[in-house]
N, C-alpha and C positions, 0 to 999 in steps of 0.2 A: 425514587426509581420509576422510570416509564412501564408502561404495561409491553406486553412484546409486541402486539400490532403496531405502537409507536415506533420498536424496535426496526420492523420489517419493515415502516415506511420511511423510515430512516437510511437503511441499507439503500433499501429502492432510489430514493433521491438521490445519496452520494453515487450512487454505480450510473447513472443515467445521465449528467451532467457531465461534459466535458471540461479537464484538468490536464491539458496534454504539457510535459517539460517545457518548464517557461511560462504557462500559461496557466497556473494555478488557482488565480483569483477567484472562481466562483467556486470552488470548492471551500476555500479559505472564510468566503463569506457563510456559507452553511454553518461549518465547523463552529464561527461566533456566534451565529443565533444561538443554536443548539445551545453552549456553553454559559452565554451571556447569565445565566443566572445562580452560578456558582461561585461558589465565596473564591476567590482569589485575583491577580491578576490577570493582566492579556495585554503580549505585545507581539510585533511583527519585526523581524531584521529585514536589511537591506536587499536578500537577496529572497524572501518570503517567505522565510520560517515562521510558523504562526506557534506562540509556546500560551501555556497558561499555566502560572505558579500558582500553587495552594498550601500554603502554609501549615506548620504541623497544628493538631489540636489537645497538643497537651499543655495545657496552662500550666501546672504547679511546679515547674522546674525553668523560671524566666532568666537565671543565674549564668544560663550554660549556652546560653542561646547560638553564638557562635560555632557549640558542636554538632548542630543538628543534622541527622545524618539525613542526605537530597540520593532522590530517586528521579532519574529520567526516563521516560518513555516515550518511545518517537515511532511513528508511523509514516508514511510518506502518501504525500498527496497524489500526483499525477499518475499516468496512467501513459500506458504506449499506445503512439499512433505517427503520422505524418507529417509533412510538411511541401509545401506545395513548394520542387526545384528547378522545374524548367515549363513551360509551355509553349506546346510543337503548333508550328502552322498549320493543319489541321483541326487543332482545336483540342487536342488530349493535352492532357496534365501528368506530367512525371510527378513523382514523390518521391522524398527520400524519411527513411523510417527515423521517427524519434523513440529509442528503445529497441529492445530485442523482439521479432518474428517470427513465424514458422511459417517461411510462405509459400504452403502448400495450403493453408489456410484462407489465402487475401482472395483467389481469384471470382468473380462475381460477390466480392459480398458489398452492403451498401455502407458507403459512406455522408459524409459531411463535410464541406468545405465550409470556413468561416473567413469572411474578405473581410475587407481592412473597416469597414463599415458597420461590421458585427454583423453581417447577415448571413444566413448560413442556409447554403446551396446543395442540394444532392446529388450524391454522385454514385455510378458503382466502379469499383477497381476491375480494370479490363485488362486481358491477356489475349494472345493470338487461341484463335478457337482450333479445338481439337482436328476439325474438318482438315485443316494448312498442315495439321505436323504429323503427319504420314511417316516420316522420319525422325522421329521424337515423341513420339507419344508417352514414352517414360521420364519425360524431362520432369523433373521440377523447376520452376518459375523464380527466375533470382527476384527481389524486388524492382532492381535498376531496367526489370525487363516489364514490370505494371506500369500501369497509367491508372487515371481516373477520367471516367468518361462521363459529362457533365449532360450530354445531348448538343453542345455547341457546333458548331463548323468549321471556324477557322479563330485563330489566336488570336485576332483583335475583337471578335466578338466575348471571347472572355474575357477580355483587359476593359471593354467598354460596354457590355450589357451586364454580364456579370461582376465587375468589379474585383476580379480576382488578380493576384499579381504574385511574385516570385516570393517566398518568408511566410504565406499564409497557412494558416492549422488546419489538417485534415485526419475529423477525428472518424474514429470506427461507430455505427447508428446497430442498438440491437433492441431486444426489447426485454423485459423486466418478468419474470412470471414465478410464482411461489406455489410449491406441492403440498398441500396441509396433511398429506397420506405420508410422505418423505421426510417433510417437514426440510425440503432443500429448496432453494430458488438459485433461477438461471440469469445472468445478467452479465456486463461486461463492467470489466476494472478493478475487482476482487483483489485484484492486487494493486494497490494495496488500501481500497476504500472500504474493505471489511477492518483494515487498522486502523483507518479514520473512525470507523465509527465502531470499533471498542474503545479511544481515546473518548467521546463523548459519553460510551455507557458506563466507562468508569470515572470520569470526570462526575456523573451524577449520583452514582452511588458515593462515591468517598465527601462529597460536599454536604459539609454539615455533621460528618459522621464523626464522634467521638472519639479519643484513646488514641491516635495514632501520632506515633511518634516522631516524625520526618517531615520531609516537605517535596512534596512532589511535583516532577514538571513536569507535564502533557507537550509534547512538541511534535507539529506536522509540519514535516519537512519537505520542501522543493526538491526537483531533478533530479530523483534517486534512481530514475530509471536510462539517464546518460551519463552514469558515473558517480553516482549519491552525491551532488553536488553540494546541495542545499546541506545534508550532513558535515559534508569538507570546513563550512563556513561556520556551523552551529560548533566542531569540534573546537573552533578559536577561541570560543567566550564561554561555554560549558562548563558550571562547577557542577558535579553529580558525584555521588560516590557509585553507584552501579547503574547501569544502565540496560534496560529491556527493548528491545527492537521487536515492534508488533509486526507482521508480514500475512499478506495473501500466501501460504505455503504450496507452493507444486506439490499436488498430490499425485502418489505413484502406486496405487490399487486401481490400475487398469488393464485390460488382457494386453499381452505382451509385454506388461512391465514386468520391474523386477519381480523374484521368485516368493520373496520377504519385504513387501513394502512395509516402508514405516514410514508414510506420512497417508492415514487412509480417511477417507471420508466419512463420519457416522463414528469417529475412532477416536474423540476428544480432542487437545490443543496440542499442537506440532510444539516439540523444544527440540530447538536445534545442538548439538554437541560441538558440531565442525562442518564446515564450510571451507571451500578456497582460500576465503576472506579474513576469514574470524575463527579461532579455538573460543568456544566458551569458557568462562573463567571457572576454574573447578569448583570454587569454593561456593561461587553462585550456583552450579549446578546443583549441589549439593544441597541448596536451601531450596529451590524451586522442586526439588523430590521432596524433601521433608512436609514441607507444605503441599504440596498434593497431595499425599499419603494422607496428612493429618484433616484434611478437609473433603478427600472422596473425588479429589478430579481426578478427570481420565489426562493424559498426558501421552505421547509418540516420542521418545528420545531417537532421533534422528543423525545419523551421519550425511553430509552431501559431499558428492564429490566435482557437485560441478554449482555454481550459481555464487550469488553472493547480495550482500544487503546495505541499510545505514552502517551496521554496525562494523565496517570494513572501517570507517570514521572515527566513529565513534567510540570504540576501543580505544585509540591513539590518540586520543584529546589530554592535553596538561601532561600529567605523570602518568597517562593508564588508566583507562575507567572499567572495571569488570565488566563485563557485556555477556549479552544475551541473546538469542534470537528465539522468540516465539509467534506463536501464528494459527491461522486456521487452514485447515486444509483445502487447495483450491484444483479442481483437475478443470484442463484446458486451458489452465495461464497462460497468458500471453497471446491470448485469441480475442477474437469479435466475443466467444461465446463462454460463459465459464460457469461450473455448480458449484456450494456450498452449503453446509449444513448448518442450520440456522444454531441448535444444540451441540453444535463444536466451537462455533459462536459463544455461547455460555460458558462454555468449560473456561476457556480461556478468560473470560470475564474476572471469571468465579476463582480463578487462579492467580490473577492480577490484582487483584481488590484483597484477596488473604495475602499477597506476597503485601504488598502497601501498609497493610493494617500491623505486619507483623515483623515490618525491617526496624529494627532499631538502633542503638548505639551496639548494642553486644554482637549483634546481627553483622552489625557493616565491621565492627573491628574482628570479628571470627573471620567473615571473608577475607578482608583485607590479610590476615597471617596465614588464611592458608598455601 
């Protein structure tokens, strides 16, 4: 098990590194170092799903091997941000968003532009300044209405100083900071690289560890954030008997939210009930309460009425795979800027590594009937 600073420089790295839809690879390469020295496999599909198999570690039953009941656990790699769609003869840069926005959020903040070269350029997202809209001052800003203002002049000085051209990534630039009073840090991409990297802290603990019945897949999935793509694909070739969906969770304990939040920050691991997307499977609900109860985690049982995840997918693979959605709570998803609790971080840990330890054949055939 890593000590928690390792923990926190681990968060750090995955939130600070750009993984925008499509563009997943440097995230993907963390993800193996981290992993590389855990007993099991590692492979990549076609469209960069990165999984790692671990095998059960109950030796005295090699007879039955065929029954062994598999857990998958999927988090998603990228992260929202842009893509460079047009550049005006002046020298500004349209975007068009990869993922969902709140673009009441984008106007001056800085970005990153990365050309076809790997070099990556600065920028800030520009909007008509308050001074012009005399008649609009209450407007919010569509996206289709920002640019990125690079300091260029005209569009052929982008195309041929900078090297930027129409399809290139333009990620959001924030900065990394941890409260040891709070014990929360602020960073971008929370959703969903707080699920990347519970995938690696329980990939560490269960490696090596005795008694456990199953065989577990760790899978980071691609483009979940234009459509759970990368899930679409994983649902084709997926054997799993249940399935747990890790998530940055929107936290809703903020002034002016609702009156009863149930997904709070400082409040243990978000489990989701329902979604647009996905019912949680009862029967797994059912166990995911018992094991927390029986272990002392905090837990949020959560209804949404709006959002949705891998496990829109991932549910509907083969016959039906039980599904789940858990998570840590993240308030200001979907932004440059987002907090998290390092100890809501654990809970869920601590939640995933008992649900692992404790699925077994009578486990997966009680869900299964119920």
């Amino acid at each position: 098990m890593r000590t928690e600073q390792g923990t926190i420089n681990l968060i750090k790295k995955l939130t600070l590194v750009s993984g925008l839809p499509g563009y997943e690879q440097d995230i993907t390469k963390i993800l193996h170092e981290e992993l590389k020295g855990i007993s099991g496999t590692y492979s990549v599909d076609r469209i960069g799903n990165a999984l790692w198999t671990m095998e059960n570690t109950i030796r005295n039953n090699q007879s039955n091997l065929s029954d062994i009941p598999k857990i998958l656990l999927a988090a998603h790699q990228d992260e929202i941000g842009f893509m460079v769609s047009e550049i005006l003869h002046e020298g500004f840069i349209r975007i068009h968003n990869l993922g969902g926005w709140n673009p009441i959020t984008l106007p001056s903040s800085p970005v990153e532009i990365t050309n076809w070269q790997g070099i990556k350029i600065p920028g800030i997202i520009g909007s008509i300044s308050p001074h012009f809209l005399k008649d609009r001052k209450s407007d919010v800003p569509e996206i289709s209405d920002l640019f990125v203002d690079i300091g260029a002049a005209a569009k052929q000085e982008v195309i041929e100083n900078f090297g930027i051209r129409i399809g290139d990534i333009v990620t959001p630039v924030t900065s990394y900071s941890y409260n040891e009073i709070s014990r929360c840090m602020m960073s971008k991409a929370f959703d969903d690289r707080i699920g990347t990297a519970a995938l690696v802290e329980l990939g560490l603990r269960l490696s090596g560890k005795t008694g456990r019945e199953n065989t577990v897949i760790l899978a980071a999935t691609v483009q979940e954030e234009v459509g759970a793509r990368g899930a679409s694909v994983l649902a084709n070739y997926i054997d799993a008997d249940i399935a747990i969906i890790l998530e940055g969770a929107p936290a809703d304990d903020l002034p002016g939210g609702p009156p009863n939040p149930q997904t709070c920050v400082r409040g243990g691991a978000h489990v989701r009930i329902f979604d647009p997307t996905m019912i949680a499977d009862p029967g797994l609900i059912d166990f995911i309460r018992e094991t927390a109860g029986e272990k002392g985690v905090l837990i949020q049982e959560t209804v949404r009425k709006g959002g949705g995840t891998d496990g829109k997918e991932l549910h509907l693979a083969g016959r039906g795979i039980p599904s789940i959605v858990t998570g840590v709570p993240v308030r200001y998803a979907h932004s440059h800027n987002c907090l998290i609790c390092i100890d809501d971080f654990y809970q869920l840990i601590d939640l995933l590594e008992a649900v692992c330890m404790g699925f077994d054949r009578k486990t997966r055939d009680r869900i299964a009937k119920h």
